[in-house]
PyMOL commands that place a pseudoatom at each C-alpha (Angstrom):
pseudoatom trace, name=CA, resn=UNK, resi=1, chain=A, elem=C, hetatm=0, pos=[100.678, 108.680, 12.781]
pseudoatom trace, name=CA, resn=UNK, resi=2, chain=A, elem=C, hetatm=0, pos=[99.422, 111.149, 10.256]
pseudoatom trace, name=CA, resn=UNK, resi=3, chain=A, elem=C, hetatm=0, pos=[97.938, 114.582, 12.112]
pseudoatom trace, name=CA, resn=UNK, resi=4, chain=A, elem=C, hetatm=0, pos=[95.973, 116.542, 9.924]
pseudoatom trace, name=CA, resn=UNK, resi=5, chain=A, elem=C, hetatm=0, pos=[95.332, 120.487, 11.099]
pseudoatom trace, name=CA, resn=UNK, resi=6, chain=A, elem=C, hetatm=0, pos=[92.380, 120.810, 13.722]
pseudoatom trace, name=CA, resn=UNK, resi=7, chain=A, elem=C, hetatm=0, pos=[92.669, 124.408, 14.241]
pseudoatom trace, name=CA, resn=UNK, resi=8, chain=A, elem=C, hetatm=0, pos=[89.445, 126.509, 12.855]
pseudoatom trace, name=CA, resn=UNK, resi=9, chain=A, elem=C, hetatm=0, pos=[90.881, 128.833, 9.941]
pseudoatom trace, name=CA, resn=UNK, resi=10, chain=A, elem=C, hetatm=0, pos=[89.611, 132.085, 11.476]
pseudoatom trace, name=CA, resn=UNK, resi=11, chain=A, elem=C, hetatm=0, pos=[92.960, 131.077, 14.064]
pseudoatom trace, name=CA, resn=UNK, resi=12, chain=A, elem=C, hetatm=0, pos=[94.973, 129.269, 11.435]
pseudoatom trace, name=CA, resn=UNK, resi=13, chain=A, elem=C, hetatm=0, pos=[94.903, 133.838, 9.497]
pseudoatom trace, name=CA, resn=UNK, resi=14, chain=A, elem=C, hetatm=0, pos=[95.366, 135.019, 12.380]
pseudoatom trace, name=CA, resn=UNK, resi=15, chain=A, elem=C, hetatm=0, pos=[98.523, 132.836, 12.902]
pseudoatom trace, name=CA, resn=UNK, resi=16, chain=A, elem=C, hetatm=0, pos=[99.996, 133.075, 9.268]
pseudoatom trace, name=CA, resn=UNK, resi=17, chain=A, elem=C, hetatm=0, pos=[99.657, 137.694, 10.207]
pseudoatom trace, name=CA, resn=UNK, resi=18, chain=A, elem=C, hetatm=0, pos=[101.523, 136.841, 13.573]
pseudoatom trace, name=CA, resn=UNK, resi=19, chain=A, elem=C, hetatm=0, pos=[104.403, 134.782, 11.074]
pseudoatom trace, name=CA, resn=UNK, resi=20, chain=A, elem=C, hetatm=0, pos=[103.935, 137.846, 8.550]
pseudoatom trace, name=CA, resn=UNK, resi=21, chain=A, elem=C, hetatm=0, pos=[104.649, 140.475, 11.061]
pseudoatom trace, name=CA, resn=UNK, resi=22, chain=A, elem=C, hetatm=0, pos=[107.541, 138.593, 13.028]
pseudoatom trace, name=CA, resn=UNK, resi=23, chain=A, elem=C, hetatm=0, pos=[108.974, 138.024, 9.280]
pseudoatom trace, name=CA, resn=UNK, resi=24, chain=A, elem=C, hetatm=0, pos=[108.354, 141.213, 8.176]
pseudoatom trace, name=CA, resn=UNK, resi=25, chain=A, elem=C, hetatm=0, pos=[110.240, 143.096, 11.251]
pseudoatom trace, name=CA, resn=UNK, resi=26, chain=A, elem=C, hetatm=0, pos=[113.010, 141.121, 11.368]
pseudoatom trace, name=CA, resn=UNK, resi=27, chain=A, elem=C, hetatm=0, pos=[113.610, 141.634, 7.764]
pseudoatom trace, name=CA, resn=UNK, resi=28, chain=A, elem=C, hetatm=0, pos=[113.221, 145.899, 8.548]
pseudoatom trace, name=CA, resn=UNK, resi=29, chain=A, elem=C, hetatm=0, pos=[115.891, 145.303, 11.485]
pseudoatom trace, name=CA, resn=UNK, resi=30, chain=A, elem=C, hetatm=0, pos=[118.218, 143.993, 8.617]
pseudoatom trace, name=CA, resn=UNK, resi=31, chain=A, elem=C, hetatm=0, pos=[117.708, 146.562, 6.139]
pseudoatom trace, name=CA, resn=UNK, resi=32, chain=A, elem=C, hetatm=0, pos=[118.148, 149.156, 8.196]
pseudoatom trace, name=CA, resn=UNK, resi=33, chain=A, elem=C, hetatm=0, pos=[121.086, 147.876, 9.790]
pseudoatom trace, name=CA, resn=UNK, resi=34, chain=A, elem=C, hetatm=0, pos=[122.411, 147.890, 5.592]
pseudoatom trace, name=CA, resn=UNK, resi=35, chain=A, elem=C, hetatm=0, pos=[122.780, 144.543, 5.487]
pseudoatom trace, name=CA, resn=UNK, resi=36, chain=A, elem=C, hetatm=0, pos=[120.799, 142.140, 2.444]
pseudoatom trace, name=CA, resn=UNK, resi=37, chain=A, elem=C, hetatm=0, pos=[118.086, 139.757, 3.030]
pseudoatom trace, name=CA, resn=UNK, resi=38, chain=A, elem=C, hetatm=0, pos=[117.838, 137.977, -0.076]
pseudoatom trace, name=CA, resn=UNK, resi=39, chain=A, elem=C, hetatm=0, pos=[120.130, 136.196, -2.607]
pseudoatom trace, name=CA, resn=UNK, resi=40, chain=A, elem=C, hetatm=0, pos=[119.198, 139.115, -4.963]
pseudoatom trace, name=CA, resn=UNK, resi=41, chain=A, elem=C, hetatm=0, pos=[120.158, 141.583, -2.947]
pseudoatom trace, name=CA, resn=UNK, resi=42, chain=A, elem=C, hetatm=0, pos=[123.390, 140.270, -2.132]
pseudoatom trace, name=CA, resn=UNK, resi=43, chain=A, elem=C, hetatm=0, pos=[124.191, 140.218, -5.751]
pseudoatom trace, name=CA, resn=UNK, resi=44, chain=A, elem=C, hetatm=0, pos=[123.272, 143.784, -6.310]
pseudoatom trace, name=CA, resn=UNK, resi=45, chain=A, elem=C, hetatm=0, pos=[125.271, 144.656, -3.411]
pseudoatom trace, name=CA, resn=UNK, resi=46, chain=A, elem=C, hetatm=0, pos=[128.637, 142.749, -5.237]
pseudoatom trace, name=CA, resn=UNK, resi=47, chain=A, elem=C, hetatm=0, pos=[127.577, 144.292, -8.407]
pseudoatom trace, name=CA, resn=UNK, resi=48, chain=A, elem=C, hetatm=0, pos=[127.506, 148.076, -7.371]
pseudoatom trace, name=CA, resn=UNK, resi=49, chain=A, elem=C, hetatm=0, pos=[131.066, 146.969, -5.291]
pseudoatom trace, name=CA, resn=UNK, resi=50, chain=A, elem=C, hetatm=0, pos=[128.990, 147.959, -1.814]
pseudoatom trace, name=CA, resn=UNK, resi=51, chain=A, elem=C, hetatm=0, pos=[129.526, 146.006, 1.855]
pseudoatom trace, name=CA, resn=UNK, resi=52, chain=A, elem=C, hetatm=0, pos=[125.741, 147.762, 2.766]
pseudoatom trace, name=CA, resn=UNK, resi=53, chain=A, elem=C, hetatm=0, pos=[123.066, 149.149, 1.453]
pseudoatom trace, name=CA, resn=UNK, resi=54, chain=A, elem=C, hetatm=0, pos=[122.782, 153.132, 1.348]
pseudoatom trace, name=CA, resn=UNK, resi=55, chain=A, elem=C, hetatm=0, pos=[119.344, 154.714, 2.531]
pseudoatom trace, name=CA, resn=UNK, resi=56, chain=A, elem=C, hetatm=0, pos=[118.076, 155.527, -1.007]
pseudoatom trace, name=CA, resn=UNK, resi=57, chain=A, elem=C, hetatm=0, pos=[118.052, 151.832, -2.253]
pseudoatom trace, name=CA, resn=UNK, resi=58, chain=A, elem=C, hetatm=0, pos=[116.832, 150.620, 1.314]
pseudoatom trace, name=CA, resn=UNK, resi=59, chain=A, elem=C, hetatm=0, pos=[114.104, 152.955, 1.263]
pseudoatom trace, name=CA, resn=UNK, resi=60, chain=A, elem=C, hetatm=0, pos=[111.453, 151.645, -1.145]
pseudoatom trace, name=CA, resn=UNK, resi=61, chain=A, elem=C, hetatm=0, pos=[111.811, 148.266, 0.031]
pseudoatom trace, name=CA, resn=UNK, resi=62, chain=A, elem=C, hetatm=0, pos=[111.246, 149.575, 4.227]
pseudoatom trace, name=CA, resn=UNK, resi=63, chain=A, elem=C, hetatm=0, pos=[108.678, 150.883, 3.212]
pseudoatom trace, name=CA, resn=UNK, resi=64, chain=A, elem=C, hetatm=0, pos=[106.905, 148.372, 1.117]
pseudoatom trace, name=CA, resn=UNK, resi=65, chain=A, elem=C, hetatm=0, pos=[107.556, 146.012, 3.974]
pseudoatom trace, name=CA, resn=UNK, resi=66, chain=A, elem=C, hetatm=0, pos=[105.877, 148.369, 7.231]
pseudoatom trace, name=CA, resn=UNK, resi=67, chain=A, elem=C, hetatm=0, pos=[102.932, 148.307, 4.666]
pseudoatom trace, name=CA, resn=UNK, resi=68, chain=A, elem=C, hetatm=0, pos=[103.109, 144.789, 4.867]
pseudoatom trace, name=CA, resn=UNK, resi=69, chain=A, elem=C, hetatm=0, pos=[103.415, 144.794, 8.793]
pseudoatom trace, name=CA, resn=UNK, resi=70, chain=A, elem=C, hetatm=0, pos=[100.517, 147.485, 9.179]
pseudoatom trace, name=CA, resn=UNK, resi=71, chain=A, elem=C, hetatm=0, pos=[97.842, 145.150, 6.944]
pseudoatom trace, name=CA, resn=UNK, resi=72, chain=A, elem=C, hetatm=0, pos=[98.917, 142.957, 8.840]
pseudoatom trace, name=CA, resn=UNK, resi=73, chain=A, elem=C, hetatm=0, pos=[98.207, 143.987, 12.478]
pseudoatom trace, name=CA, resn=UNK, resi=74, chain=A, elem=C, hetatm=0, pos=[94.912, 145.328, 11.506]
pseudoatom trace, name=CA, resn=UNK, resi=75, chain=A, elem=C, hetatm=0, pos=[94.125, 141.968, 9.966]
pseudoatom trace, name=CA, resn=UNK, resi=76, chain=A, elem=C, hetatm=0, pos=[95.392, 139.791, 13.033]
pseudoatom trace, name=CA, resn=UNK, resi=77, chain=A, elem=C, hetatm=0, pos=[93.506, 142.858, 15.644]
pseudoatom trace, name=CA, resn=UNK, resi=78, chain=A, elem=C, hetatm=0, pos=[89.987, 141.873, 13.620]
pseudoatom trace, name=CA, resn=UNK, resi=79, chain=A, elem=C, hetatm=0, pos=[90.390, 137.959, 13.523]
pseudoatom trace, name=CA, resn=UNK, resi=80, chain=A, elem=C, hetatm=0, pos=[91.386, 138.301, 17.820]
pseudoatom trace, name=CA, resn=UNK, resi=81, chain=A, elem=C, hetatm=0, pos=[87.974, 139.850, 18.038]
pseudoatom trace, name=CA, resn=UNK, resi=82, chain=A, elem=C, hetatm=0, pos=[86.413, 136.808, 16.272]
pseudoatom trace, name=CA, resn=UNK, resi=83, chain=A, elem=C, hetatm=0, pos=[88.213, 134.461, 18.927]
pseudoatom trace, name=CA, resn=UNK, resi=84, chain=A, elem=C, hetatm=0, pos=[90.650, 134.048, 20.894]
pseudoatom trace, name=CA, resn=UNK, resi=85, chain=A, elem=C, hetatm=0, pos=[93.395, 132.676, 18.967]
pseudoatom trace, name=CA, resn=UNK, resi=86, chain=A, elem=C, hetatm=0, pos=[96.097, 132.415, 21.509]
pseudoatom trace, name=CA, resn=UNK, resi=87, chain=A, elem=C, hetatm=0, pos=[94.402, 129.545, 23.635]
pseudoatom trace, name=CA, resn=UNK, resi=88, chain=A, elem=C, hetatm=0, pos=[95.419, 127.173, 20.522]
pseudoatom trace, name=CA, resn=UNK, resi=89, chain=A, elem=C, hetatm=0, pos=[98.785, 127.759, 21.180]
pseudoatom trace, name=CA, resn=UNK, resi=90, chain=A, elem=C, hetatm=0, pos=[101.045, 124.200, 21.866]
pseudoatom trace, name=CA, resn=UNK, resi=91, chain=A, elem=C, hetatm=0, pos=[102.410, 124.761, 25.093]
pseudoatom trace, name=CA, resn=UNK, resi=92, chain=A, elem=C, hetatm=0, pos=[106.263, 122.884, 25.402]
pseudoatom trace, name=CA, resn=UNK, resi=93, chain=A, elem=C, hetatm=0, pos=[104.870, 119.343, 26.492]
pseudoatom trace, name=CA, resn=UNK, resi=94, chain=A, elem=C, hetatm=0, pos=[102.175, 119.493, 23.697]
pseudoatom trace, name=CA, resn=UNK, resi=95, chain=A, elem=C, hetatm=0, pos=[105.030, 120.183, 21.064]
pseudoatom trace, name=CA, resn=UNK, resi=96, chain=A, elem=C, hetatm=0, pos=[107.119, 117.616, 22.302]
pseudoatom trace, name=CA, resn=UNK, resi=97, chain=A, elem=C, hetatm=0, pos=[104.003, 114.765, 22.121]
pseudoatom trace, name=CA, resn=UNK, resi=98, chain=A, elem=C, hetatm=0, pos=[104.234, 115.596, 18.330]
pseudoatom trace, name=CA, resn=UNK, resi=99, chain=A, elem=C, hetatm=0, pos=[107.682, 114.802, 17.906]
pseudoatom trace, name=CA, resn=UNK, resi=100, chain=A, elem=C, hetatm=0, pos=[107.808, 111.551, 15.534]
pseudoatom trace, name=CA, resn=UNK, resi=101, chain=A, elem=C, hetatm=0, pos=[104.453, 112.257, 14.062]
pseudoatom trace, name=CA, resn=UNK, resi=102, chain=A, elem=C, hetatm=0, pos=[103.589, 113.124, 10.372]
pseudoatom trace, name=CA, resn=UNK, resi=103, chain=A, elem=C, hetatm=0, pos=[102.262, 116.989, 9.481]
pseudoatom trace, name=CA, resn=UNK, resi=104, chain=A, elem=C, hetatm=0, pos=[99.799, 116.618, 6.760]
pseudoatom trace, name=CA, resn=UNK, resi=105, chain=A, elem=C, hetatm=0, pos=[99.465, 119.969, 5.033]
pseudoatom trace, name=CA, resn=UNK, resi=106, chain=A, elem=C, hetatm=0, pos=[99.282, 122.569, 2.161]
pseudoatom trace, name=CA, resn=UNK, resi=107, chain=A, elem=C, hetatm=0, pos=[101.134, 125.293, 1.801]
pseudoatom trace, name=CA, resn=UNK, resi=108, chain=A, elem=C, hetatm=0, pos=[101.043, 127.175, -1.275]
pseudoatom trace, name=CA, resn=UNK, resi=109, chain=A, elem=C, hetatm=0, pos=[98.381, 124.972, -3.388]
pseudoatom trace, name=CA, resn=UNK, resi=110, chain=A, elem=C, hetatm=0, pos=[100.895, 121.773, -2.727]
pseudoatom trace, name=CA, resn=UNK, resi=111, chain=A, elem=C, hetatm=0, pos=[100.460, 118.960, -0.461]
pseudoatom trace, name=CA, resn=UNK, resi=112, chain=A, elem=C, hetatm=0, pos=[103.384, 118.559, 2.289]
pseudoatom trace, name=CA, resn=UNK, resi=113, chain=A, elem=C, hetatm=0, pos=[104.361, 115.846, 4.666]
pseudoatom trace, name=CA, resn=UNK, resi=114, chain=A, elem=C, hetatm=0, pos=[106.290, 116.778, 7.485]
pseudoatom trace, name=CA, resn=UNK, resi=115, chain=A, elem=C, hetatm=0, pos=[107.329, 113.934, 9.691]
pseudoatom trace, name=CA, resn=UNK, resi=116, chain=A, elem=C, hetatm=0, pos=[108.892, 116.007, 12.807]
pseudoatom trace, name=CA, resn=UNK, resi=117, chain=A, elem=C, hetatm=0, pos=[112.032, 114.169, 14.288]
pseudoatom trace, name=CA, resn=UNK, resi=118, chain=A, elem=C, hetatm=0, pos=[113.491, 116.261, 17.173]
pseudoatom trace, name=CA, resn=UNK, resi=119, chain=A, elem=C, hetatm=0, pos=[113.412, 119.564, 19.168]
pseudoatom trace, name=CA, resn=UNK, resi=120, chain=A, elem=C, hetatm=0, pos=[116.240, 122.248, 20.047]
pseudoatom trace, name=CA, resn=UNK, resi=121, chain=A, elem=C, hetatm=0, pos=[117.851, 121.904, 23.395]
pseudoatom trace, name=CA, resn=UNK, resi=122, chain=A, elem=C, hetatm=0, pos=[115.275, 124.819, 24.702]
pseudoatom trace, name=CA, resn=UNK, resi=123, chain=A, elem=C, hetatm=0, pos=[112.262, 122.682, 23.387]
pseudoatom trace, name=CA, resn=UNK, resi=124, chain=A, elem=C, hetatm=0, pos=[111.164, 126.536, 21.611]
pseudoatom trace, name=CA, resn=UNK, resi=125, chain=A, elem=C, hetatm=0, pos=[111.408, 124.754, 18.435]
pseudoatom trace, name=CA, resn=UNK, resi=126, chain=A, elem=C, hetatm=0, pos=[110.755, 121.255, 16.589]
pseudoatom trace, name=CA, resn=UNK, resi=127, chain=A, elem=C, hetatm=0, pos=[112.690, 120.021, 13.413]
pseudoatom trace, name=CA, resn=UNK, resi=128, chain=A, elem=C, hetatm=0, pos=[111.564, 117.630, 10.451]
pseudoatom trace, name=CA, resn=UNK, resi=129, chain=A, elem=C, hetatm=0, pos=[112.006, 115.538, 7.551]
pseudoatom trace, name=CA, resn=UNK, resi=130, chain=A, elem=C, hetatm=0, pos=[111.294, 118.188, 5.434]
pseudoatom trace, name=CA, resn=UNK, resi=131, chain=A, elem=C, hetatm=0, pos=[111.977, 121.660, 7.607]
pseudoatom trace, name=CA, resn=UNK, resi=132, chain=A, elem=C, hetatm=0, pos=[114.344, 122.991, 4.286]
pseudoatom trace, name=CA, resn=UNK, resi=133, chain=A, elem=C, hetatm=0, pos=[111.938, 122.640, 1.771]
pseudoatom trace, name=CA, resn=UNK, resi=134, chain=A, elem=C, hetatm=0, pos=[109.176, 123.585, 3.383]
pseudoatom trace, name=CA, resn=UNK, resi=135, chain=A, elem=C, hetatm=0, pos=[111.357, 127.014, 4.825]
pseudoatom trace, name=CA, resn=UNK, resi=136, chain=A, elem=C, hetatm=0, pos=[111.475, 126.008, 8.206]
pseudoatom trace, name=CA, resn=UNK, resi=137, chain=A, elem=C, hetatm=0, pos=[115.281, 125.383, 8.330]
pseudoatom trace, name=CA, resn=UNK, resi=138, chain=A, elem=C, hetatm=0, pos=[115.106, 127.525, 12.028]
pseudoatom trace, name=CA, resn=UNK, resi=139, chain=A, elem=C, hetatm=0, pos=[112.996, 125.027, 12.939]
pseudoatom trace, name=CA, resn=UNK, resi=140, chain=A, elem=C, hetatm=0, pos=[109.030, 125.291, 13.671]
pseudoatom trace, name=CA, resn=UNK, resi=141, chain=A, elem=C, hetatm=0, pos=[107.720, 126.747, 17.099]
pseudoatom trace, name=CA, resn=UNK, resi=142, chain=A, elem=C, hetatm=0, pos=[104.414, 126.973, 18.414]
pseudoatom trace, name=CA, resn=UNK, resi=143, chain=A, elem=C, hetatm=0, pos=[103.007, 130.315, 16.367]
pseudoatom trace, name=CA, resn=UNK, resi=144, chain=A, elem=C, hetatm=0, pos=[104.468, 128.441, 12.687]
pseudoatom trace, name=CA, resn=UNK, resi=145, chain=A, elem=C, hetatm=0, pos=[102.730, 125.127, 13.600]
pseudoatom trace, name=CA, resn=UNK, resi=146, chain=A, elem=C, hetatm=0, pos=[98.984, 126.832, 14.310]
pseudoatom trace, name=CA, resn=UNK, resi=147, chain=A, elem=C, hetatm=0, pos=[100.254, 128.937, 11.289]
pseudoatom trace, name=CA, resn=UNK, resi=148, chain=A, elem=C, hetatm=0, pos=[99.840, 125.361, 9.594]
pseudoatom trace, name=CA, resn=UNK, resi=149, chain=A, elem=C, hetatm=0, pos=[96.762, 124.621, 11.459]
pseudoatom trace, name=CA, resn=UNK, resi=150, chain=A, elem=C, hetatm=0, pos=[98.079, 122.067, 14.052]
pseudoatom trace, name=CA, resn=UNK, resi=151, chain=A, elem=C, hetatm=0, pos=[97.411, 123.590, 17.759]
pseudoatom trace, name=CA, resn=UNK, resi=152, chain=A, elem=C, hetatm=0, pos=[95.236, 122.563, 20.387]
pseudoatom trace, name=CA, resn=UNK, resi=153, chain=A, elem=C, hetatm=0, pos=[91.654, 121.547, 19.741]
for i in range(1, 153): cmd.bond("trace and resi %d" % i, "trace and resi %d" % (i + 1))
show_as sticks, trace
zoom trace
């Protein structure tokens, strides 16, 4: 069966700020810990013959990305006052009821099908036909699906 998102989009923002901000940290835990988080960076890492990053080529990019994390929050803090986003979170047995469904959605201007095929031992996360290519190769958990608009209704 084809599932189309049934989330209202005032919950589907506040969703893709939670993903930003999760994103967004993780990738200041790496950089500050000198390692690279992108293909590019690992090849200007090779090129100046470094195994980390040094502060001063870390620094620009920290701080471009607890910009990012600060919009963020303030934009996730004024969609929670619209609703209460959190009470369309998929619980565990609701994500598992979707497993061998198809996700109908759009990401980026392009139309996706995601037909999800099985979950990860803890049942945190579900994996799909298309997980890779559509940047879920972790897998998605409850927070990425309502990201997509697919939550409870």
């Amino acid at each position: 069966m084809i599932l189309e998102p049934n989330v209202p989009n005032p919950v589907r923002k506040w969703a893709v700020c939670r993903v930003g901000i999760r994103k967004s940290e993780y990738l200041i835990e790496r950089l500050s810990a000198g390692s690279p988080t992108s293909y590019r960076q690992v090849g200007a890492l090779k090129t100046l013959g470094r195994a980390k990053f040094i502060a001063q080529v870390a620094e620009p990019e920290l701080r471009r990305l607890e910009r990012r994390c600060r919009r963020y929050r303030v934009i996730a803090q004024a969609l929670e006052t619209l609703c209460a986003p959190q009470k369309y979170l998929l619980d565990k047995r609701g994500m598992l009821e979707m497993i061998g469904n198809t996700l109908h959605f759009s990401l980026h201007h392009n139309e996706l099908y995601m037909t999800l095929q099985y979950c990860s031992p803890d049942g945190e996360r579900l994996f799909g036909s298309a997980s890779d290519e559509c940047g879920f190769a972790k897998g998605i958990d409850a927070l990425a699906l309502l990201s997509l608009g697919f939550g409870r209704a």
